[in-house]
C-alpha positions, 0 to 999 in steps of 0.5 A: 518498433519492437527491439527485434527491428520487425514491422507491420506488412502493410498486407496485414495492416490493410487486412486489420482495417478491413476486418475491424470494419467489416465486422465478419472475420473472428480470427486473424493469424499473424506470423513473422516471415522474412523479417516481417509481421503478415497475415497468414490466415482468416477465419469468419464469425460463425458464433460467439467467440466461445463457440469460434475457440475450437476452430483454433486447434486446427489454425495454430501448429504445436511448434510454431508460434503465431499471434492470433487477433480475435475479434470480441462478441457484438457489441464490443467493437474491441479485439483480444491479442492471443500470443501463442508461443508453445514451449516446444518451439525453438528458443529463437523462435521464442525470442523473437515473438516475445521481442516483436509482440509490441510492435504488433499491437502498437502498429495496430492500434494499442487501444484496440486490444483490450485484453490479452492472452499469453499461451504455451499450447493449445490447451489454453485456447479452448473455450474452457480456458477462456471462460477461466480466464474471464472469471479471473478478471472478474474476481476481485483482486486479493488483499496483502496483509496490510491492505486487508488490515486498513480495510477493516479499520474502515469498515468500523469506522462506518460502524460508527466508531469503536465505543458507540454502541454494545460490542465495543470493547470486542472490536476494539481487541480486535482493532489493537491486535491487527497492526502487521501481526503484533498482538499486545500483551497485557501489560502493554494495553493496562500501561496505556489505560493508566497513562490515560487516567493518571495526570502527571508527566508519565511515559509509556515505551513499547517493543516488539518481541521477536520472533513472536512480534508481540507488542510488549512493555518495556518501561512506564514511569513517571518522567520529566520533559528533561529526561525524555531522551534519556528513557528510550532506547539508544540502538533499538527500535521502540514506540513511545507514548509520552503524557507531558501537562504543560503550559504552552497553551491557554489554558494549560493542558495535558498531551499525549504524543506517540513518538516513534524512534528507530536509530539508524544502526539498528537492523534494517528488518527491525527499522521495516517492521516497527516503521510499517506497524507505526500507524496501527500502533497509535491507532490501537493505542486510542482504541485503549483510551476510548474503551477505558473511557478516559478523556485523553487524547492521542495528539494527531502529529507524531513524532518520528525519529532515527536520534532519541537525543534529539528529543526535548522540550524545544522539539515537541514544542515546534513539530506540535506547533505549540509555540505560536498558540500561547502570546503575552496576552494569555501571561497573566501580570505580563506588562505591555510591550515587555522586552524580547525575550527568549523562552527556548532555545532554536528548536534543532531541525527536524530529526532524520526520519527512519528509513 
């Protein structure tokens, strides 16, 4: 029951059932009188429903609502709901038939309506308007920005990836410049294919220019795990590829982490766009280092964090999980059973992630 406190007639309820079975009626009118939903009218099948539709003008009033049951074409054995309430009709009227039209289709079986009209004149039950109403169902749905951005990075994934056969580097372009809009300067790309050739311990910060949201270059430079921190940004925003050669594995090797670092003071508009365009970012930035023909790789778990000064060796040891792939049997000269020892400090917690 609806908030209205209005009920199915058992009248109309028997009347439903009959029709349902039966099979010869097209149209039901239901009306609301003395505080309870009953069948005012019937109308048989005399064609397709399309064919049936006119017959309406004559059984609904320009100022009255009403709820028409219409029966579906063989061999659907499902009913449409027509809701017709015309803005002329008096504004309790209005509200009484919006607040008791849930308990209509509830009381008569929800799963028989399959579909569901909302009319405020005659105009939008005519067969033409219903034949609109169809073709919008079946239109596919529209794509945000977003959706239509990830279907596309899908679709080159079928092709195959992005270097793997002539007309790459196109794709690749267009792959970089899809992520919510940014398109990179290029400076910004030519400081991701250098990080990507060189071997030293180097660090690349990107930002977004606002308002034109072009990813930029803020900083590349060379830079030691120690002083990670104290390159980014303390109240901005910023994406951060950072190449660290280390020795936590066997054999030693050279990782790319994109880090993503939003502090909490920043503007909540910034924080939405920067953390909505993380994922294309890193992305584009492999789709760099694929094209430039680098072996580098972009290591597959990012960091993210709302306080840059939490970023030091012992937390990218933990979040890339590298602590546990290196033991005492990969130490060259390291004795039997030696003595525990502890190489790093506790690594914190895990940073606050943006909001």
């Amino acid at each position: 029951m609806a908030t209205s406190g209005i009920g199915v007639s058992q009248d109309l309820a028997a009347t439903f059932s009959s029709a349902a079975q039966d099979k010869s009626t097209r149209f039901l009118k239901v009306v609301i009188q003395n505080e309870s939903l009953v069948h005012a009218a019937s109308v048989p099948v005399g064609g397709q429903l399309a064919d049936d539709l006119p017959k309406l003008q004559e059984l609904l009033e320009d100022a009255e609502p009403a709820y028409i049951l219409a029966k579906l074409d063989e061999p659907s054995p499902d009913w449409l709901a027509i809701h017709y309430v015309p803005d002329n009709a008096k504004v309790r009227d209005k509200m009484l038939y919006a607040s008791t039209r849930n308990a209509l289709m509830r009381a008569l079986g929800s799963a028989t309506f399959t579909d569901n009209i909302y009319a405020t004149s005659k105009d939008d039950v005519t067969p033409e308007a219903y034949a609109a109403h169809l073709r919008h169902l079946a239109a596919p749905k529209p794509l945000s920005a977003r959706e239509k951005e990830l279907e596309d990075v899908k679709a080159a994934e079928r092709e195959g990836g992005i270097n793997q056969y002539e007309g790459a580097r196109r794709r690749v372009t267009d792959l970089v410049n899809t992520g919510v809009g940014f398109k990179w300067n290029d400076d910004a790309a030519q400081a991701i294919k250098e990080l990507g050739e060189a071997d030293d311990c180097r660090v690349v910060v990107l930002t977004v220019e606002m308002p034109a949201e072009k990813l930029a270059l803020q900083s590349s430079q060379p830079t030691t795990v120690q002083d990670l921190a104290s390159v980014l940004p303390k109240t901005d925003p910023c994406y951060v590829l950072f190449a660290w050669p280390h020795s936590h594995t066997s054999p030693p090797r050279r990782e790319i982490i994109f880090i993503y670092s939003c502090p909490s003071g920043s503007p909540i508009k910034y924080r939405m766009l920067y953390a909505s365009g993380a994922l294309m970012i890193q992305r584009g930035a492999q789709a760099i280092l694929n094209d430039a023909s680098t072996k580098s790789h972009i290591a597959t778990r990012k960091i993210e964090t709302s306080d840059p000064s939490t970023i030091d060796e012992a937390l990218l040891v933990s979040e890339l999980d590298l602590v546990s792939t290196r033991t005492s049997s990969d130490i060259v000269g390291a004795t039997p059973n030696p003595p525990p020892t502890t190489t790093f400090a506790k690594p914190r917690g895990p940073p606050r992630r943006p909001r």
